[in-house]
KOLFI-193006 format. One record per residue (C-alpha): residue number from 1; residue in one letter; y negated, x negated, z. Coordinates in Angstrom, 1 decimal, padded with zeros to 4 digits. Example, Ala and Ser with C-alpha at 12.3 -4.5 7.8 and 13.67 -1.06 7.14 Angstrom:
% KOLFI-193006
mardren n: 1 | res: A | yy: 004.5 | xx: -012.3 | zz: 007.8
mardren n: 2 | res: S | yy: 001.1 | xx: -013.7 | zz: 007.1
% end
This chain:
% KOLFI-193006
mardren n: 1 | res: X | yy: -000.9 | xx: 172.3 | zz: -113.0
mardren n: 2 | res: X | yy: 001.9 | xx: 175.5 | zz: -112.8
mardren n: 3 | res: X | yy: 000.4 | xx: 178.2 | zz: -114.8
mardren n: 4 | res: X | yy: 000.5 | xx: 182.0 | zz: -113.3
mardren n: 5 | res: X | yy: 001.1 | xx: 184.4 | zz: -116.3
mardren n: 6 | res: X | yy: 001.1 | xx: 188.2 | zz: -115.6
mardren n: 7 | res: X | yy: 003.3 | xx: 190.6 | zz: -118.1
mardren n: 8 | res: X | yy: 002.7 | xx: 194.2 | zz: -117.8
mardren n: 9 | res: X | yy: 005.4 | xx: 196.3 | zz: -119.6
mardren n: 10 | res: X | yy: 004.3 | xx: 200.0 | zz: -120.1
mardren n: 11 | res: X | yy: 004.6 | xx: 203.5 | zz: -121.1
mardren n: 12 | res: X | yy: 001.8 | xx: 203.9 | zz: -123.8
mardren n: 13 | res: X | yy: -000.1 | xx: 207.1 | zz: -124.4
mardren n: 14 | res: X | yy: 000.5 | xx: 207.8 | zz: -128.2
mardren n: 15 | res: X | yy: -002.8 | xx: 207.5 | zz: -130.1
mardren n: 16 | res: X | yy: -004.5 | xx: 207.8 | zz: -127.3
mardren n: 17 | res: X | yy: -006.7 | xx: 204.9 | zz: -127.0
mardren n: 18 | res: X | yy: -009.1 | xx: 205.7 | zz: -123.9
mardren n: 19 | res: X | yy: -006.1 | xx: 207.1 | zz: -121.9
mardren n: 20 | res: X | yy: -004.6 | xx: 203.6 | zz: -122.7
mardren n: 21 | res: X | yy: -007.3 | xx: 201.4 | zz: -121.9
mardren n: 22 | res: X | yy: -008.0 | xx: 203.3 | zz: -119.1
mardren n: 23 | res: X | yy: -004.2 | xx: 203.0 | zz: -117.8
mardren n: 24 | res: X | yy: -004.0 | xx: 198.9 | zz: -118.5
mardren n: 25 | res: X | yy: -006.9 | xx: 198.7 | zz: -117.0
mardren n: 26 | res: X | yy: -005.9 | xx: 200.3 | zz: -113.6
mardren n: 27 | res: X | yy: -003.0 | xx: 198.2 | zz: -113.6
mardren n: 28 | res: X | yy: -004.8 | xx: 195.0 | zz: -114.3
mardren n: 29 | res: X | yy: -007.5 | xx: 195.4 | zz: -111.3
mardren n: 30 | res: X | yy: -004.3 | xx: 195.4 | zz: -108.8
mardren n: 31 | res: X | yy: -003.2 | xx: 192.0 | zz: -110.0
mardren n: 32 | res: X | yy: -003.1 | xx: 188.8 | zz: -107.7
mardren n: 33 | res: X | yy: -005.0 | xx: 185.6 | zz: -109.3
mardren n: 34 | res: X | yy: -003.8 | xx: 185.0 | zz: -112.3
mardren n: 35 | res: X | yy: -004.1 | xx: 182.5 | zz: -115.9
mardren n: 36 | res: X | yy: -003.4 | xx: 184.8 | zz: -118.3
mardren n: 37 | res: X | yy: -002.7 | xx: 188.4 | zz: -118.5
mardren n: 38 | res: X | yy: 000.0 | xx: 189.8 | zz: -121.5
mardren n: 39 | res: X | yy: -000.1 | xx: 193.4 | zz: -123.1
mardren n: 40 | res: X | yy: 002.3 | xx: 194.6 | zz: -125.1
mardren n: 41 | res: X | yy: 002.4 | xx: 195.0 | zz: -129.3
mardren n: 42 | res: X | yy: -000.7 | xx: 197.7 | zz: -130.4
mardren n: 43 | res: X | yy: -001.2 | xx: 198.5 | zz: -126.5
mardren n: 44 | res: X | yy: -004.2 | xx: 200.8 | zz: -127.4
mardren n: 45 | res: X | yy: -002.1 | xx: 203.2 | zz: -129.5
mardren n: 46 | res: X | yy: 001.1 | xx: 202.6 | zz: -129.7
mardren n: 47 | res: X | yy: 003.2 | xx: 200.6 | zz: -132.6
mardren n: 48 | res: X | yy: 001.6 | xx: 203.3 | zz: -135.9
mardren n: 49 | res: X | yy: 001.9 | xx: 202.9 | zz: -139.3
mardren n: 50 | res: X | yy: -001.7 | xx: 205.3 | zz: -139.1
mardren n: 51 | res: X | yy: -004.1 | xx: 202.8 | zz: -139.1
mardren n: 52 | res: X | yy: -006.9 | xx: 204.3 | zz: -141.5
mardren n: 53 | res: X | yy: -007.0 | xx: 206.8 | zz: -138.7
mardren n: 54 | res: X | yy: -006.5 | xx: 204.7 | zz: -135.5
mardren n: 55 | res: X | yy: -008.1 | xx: 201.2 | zz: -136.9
mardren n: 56 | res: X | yy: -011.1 | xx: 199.9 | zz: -135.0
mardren n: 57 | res: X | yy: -013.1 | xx: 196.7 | zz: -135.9
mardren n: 58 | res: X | yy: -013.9 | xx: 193.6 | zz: -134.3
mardren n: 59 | res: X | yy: -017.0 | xx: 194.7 | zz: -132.7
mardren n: 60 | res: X | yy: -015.3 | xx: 197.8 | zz: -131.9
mardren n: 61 | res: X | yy: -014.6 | xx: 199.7 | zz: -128.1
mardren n: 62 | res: X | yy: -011.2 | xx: 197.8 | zz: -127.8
mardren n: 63 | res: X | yy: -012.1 | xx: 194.5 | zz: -128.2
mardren n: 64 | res: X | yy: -015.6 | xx: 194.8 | zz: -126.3
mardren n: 65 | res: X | yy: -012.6 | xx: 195.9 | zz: -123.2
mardren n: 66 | res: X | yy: -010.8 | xx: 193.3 | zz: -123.1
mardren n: 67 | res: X | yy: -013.7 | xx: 190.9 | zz: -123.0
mardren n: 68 | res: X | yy: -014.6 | xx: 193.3 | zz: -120.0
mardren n: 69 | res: X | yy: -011.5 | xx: 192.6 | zz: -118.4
mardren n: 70 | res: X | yy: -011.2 | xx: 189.4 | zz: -119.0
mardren n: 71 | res: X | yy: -014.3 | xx: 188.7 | zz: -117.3
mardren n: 72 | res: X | yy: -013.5 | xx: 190.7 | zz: -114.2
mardren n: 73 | res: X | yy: -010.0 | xx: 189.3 | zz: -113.8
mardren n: 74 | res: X | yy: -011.4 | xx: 185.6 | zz: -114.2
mardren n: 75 | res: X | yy: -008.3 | xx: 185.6 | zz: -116.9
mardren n: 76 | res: X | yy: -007.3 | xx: 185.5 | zz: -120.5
mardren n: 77 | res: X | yy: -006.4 | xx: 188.9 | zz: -121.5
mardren n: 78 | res: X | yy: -003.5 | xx: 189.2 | zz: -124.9
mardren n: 79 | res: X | yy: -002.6 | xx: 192.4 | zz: -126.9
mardren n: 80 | res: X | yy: -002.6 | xx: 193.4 | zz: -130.5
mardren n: 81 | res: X | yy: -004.1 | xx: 195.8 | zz: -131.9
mardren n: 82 | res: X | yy: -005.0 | xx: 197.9 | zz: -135.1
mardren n: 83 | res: X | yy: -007.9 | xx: 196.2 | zz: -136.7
mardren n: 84 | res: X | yy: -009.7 | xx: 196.9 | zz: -140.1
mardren n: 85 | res: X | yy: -011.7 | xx: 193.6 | zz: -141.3
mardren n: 86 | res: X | yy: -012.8 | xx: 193.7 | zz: -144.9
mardren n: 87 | res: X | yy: -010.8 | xx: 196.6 | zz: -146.2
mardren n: 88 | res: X | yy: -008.0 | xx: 195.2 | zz: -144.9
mardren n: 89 | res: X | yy: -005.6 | xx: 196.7 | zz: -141.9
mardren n: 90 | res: X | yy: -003.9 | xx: 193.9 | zz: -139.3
mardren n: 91 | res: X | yy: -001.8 | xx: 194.2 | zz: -136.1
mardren n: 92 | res: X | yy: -003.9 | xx: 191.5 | zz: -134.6
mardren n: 93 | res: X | yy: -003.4 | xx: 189.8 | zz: -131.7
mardren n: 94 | res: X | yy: -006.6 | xx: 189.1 | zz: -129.5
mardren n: 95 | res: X | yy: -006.8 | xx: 185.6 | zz: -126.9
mardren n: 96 | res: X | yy: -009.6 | xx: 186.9 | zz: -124.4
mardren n: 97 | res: X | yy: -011.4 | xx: 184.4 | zz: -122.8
mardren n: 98 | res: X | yy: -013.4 | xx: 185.1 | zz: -119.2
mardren n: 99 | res: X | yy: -016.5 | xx: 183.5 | zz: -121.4
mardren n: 100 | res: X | yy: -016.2 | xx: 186.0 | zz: -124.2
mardren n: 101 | res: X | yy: -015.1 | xx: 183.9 | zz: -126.8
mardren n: 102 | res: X | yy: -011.8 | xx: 184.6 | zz: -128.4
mardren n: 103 | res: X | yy: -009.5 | xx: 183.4 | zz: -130.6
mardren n: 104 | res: X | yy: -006.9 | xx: 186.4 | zz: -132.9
mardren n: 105 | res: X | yy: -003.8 | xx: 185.5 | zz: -134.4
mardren n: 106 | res: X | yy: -002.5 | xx: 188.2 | zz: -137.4
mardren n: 107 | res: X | yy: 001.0 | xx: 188.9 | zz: -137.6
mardren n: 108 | res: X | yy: 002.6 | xx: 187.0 | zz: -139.9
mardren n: 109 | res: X | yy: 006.1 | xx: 189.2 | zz: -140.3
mardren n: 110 | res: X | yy: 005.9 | xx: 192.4 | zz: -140.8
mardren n: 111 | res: X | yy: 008.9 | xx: 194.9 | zz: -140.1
mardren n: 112 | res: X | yy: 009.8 | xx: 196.3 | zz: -143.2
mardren n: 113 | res: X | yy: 012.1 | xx: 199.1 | zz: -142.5
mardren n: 114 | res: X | yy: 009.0 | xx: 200.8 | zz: -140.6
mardren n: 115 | res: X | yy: 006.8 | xx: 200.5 | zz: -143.7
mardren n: 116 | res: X | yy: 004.6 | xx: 198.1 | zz: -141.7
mardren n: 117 | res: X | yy: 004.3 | xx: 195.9 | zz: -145.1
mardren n: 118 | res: X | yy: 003.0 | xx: 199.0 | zz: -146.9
mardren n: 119 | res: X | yy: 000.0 | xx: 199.6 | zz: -144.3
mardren n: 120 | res: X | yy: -001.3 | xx: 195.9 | zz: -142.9
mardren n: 121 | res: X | yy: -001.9 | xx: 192.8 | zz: -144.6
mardren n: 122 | res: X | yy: 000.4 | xx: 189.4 | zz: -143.4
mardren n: 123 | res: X | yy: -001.5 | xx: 186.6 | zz: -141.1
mardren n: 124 | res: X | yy: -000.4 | xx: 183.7 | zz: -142.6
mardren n: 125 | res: X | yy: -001.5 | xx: 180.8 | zz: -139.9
mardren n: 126 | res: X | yy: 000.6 | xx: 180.3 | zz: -136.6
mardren n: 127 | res: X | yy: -002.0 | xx: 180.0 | zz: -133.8
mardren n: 128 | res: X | yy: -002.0 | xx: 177.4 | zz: -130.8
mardren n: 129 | res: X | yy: -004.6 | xx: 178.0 | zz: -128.0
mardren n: 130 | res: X | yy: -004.6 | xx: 175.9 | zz: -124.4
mardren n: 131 | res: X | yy: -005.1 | xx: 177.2 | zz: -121.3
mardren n: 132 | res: X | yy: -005.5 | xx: 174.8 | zz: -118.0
mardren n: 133 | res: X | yy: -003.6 | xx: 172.1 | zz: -119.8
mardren n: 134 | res: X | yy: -000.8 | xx: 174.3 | zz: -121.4
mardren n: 135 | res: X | yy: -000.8 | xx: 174.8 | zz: -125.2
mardren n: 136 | res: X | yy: 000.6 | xx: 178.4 | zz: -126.0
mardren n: 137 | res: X | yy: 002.0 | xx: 179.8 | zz: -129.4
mardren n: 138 | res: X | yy: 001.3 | xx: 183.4 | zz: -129.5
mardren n: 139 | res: X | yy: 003.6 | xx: 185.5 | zz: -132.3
mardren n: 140 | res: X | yy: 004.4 | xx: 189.5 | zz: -132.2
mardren n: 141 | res: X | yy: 007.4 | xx: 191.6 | zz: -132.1
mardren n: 142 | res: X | yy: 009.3 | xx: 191.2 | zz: -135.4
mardren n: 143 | res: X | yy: 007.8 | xx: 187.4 | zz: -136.0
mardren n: 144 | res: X | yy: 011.2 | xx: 186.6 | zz: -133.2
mardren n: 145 | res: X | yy: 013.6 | xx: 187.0 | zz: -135.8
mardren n: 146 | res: X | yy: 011.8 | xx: 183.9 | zz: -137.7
mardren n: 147 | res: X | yy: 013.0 | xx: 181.0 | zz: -136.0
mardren n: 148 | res: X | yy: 011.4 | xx: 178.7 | zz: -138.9
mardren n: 149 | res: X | yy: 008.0 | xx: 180.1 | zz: -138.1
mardren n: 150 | res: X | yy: 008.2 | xx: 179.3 | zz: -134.3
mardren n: 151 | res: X | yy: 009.8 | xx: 176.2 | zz: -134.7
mardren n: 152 | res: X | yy: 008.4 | xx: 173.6 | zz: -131.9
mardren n: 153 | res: X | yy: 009.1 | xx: 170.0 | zz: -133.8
mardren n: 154 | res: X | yy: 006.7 | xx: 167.9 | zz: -133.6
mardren n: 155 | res: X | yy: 006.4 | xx: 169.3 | zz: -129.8
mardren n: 156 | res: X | yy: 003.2 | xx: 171.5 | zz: -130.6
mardren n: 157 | res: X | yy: 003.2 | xx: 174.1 | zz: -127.6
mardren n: 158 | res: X | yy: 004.4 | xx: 174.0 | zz: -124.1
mardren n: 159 | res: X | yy: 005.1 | xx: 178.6 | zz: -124.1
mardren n: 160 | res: X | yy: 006.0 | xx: 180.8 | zz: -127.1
mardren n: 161 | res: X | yy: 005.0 | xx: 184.6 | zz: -126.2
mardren n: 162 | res: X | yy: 005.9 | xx: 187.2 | zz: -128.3
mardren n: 163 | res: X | yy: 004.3 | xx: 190.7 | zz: -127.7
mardren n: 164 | res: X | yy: 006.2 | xx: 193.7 | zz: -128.9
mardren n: 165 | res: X | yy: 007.2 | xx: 197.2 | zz: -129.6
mardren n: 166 | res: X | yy: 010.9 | xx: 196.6 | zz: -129.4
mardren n: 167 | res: X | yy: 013.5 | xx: 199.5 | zz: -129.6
mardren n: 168 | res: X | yy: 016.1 | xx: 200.2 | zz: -127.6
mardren n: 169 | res: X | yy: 018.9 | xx: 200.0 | zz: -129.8
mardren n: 170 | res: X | yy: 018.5 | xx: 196.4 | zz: -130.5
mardren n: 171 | res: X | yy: 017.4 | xx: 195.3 | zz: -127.7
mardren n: 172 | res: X | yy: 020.6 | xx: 192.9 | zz: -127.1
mardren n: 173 | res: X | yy: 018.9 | xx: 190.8 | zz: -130.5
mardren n: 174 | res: X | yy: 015.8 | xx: 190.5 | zz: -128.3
mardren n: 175 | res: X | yy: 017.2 | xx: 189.3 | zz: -125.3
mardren n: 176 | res: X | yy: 019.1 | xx: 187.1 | zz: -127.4
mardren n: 177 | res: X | yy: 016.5 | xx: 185.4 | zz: -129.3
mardren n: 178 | res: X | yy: 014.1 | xx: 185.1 | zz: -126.6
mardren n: 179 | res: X | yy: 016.4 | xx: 183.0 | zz: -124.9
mardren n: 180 | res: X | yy: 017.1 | xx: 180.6 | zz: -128.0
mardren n: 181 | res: X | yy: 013.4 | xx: 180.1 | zz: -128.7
mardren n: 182 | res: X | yy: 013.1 | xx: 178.9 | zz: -125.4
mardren n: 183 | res: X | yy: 016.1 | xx: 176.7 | zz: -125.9
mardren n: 184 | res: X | yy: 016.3 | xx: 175.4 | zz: -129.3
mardren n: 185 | res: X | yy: 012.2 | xx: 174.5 | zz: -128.9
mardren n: 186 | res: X | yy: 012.0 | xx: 173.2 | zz: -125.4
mardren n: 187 | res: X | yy: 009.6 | xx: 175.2 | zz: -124.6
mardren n: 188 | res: X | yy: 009.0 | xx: 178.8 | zz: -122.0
mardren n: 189 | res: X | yy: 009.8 | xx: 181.7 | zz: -123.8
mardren n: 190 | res: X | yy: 008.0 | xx: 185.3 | zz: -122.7
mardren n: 191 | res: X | yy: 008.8 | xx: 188.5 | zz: -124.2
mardren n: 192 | res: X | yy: 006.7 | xx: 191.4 | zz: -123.0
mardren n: 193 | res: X | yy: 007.8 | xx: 194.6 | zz: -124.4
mardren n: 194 | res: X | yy: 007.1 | xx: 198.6 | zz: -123.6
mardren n: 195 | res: X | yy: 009.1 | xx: 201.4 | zz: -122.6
mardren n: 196 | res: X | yy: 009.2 | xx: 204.9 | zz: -123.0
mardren n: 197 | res: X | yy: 009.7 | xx: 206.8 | zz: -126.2
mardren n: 198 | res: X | yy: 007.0 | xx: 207.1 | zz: -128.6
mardren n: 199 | res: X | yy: 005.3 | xx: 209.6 | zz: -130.9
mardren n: 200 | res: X | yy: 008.3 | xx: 209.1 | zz: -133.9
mardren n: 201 | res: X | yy: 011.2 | xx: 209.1 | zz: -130.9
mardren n: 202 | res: X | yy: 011.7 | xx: 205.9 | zz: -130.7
mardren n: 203 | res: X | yy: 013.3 | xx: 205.0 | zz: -127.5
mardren n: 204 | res: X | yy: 012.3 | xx: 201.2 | zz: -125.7
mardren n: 205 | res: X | yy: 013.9 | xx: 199.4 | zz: -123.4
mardren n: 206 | res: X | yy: 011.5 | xx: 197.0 | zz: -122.2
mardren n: 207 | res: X | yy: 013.4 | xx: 193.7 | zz: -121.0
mardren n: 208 | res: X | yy: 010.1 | xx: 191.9 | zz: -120.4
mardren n: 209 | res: X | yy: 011.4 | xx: 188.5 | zz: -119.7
mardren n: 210 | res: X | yy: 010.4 | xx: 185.0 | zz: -119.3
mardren n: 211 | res: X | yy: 013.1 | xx: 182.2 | zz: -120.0
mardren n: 212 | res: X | yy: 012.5 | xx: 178.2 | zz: -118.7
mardren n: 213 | res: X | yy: 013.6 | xx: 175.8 | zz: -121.3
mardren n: 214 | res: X | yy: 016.6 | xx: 175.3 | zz: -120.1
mardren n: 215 | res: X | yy: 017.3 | xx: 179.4 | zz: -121.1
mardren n: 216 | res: X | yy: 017.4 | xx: 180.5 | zz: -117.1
mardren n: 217 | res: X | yy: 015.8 | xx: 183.9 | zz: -116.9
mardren n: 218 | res: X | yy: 013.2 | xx: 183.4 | zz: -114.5
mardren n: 219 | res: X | yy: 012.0 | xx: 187.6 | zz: -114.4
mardren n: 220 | res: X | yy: 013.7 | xx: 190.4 | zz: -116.6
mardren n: 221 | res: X | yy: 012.5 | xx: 194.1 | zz: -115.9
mardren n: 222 | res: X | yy: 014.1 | xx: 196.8 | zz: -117.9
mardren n: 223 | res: X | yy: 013.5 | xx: 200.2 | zz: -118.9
mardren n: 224 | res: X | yy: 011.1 | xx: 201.2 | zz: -115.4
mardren n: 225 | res: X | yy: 007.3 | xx: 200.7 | zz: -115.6
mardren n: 226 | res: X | yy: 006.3 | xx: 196.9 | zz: -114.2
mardren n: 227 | res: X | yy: 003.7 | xx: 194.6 | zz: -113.5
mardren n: 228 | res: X | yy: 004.8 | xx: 190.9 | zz: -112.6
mardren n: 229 | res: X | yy: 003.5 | xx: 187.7 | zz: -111.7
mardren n: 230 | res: X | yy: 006.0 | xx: 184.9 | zz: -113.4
mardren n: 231 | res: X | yy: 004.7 | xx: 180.9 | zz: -112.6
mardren n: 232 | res: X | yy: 005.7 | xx: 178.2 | zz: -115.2
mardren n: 233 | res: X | yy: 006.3 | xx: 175.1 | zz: -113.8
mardren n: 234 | res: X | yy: 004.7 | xx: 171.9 | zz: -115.5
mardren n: 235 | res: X | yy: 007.3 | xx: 169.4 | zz: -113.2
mardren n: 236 | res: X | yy: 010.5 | xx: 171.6 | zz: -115.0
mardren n: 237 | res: X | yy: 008.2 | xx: 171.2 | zz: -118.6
mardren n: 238 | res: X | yy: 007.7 | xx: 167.5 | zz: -118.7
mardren n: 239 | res: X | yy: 011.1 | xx: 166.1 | zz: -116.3
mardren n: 240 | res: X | yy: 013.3 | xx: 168.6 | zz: -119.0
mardren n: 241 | res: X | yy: 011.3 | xx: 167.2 | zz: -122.1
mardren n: 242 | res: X | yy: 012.2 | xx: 163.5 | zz: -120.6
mardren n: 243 | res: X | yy: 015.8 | xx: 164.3 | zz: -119.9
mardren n: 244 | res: X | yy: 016.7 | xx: 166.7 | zz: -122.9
mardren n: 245 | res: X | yy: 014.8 | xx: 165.3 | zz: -125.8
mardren n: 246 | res: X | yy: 016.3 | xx: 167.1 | zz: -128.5
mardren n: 247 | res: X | yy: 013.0 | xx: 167.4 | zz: -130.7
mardren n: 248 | res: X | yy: 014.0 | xx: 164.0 | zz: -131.9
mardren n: 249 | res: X | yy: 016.9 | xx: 164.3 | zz: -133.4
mardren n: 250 | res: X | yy: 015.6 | xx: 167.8 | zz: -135.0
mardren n: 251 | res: X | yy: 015.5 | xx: 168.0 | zz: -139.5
mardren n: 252 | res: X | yy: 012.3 | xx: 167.2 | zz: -140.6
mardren n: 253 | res: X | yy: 011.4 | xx: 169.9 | zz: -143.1
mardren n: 254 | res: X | yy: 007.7 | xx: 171.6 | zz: -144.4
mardren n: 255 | res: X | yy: 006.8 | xx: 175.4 | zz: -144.6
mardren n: 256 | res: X | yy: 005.1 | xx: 177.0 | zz: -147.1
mardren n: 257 | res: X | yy: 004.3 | xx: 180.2 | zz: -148.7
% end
């Protein structure tokens, strides 16, 4: 079964987290039927090394919206956001299912040269989830630059997506990489980035994209405001795994801390 995967790449309101939610939220009730819906990297504020001042909690407004969402859509709903949980700060990513439940996934690389080390705490476990038969490998901005830690051998996900706050001035390394996860893992890669310039001046380019496994860009929006509907085809999956399989011949190696 193809899955339908909608990536909305957005100005964000800085700090702002009603004028956010309510802005996603008027984009997401004009989508066509759809699998899975992505948001960028700390949608609900902007990518802020503020947290003790813009942290909610699990049981907080944020999360209860996307469960919201998800439930009206009929589709899992992804973003990160700023979450405090036992005295710690995270840029956690939340799976949203239509039922409620949920799965989060804690970014596991945090970007240094922003300070986001000094502020959040490290995730330290890669998370799979499935979704109509696909599994899907969910990671966050700065975890692209880490091919180790998306590394697809054994064959353990069928679509790496990495949510973002990207900037600008680098965005030809994101383009880049994007396309090489989805190459060197035989797998779809999906970046979903914002745009605009946020409260520091930080300028982002967007360049949401999604790449079959073969590295073919299959949608690419820069810069503007956009909301599109990309469909990931299980035939190209499976008859390029049969055709192409690289994974075998890949170095067996172990990660650990």
């Amino acid at each position: 079964m193809d899955l339908r995967v909608s990536l909305i790449q957005s100005d964000l309101h800085w700090h702002n987290v009603a004028a956010n939610r309510a802005m996603f939220e008027e984009k997401m009730l004009l989508l066509p039927e759809t699998d899975l819906i992505v948001l960028p990297e700390m949608f609900s504020t902007g990518f802020s090394m503020d947290a003790p001042a813009l942290a909610e909690e699990m049981n907080g407004e944020t999360v209860a919206w996307m469960r919201k969402m998800a439930q009206a859509q009929k589709s899992v709903v992804m973003g990160s956001l700023i979450i405090k949980d036992q005295g710690n700060y995270y840029n956690r990513l939340i799976w949203m299912r239509p039922d409620g439940t949920f799965e989060k996934y804690d970014k596991r690389h945090l970007f240094r040269m922003a300070g986001e080390c000094e502020t959040y705490s490290p995730g330290k476990e890669r998370l799979i989830v499935e979704l109509k038969g696909w599994r899907i490998c969910p990671l966050v901005c700065y975890d692209l630059r880490f091919p180790v830690f998306s590394r697809n051998t054994p064959i353990t996900y069928d679509v790496v997506i990495y949510i973002a706050s990207w900037p600008n001035k680098r965005r030809l390394a994101w383009q880049t990489l994007l396309r090489a996860r989805a190459i060197e893992n035989l797998a779809y890669s999906i970046g979903v980035n914002r745009v605009g310039t946020d409260g520091n001046g930080h300028l982002y380019a967007g360049d949401t994209s999604c790449y079959n496994l073969l590295g073919e860009e299959l949608t690419h929006h820069e810069h503007e405001e956009a909301v599109t509907t990309v469909v990931l085809s299980k035939e190209h999956l499976e008859e390029t795994r049969e055709k192409l399989p690289w994974n075998i011949d890949a170095d067996n190696f172990t990660l650990t801390d």
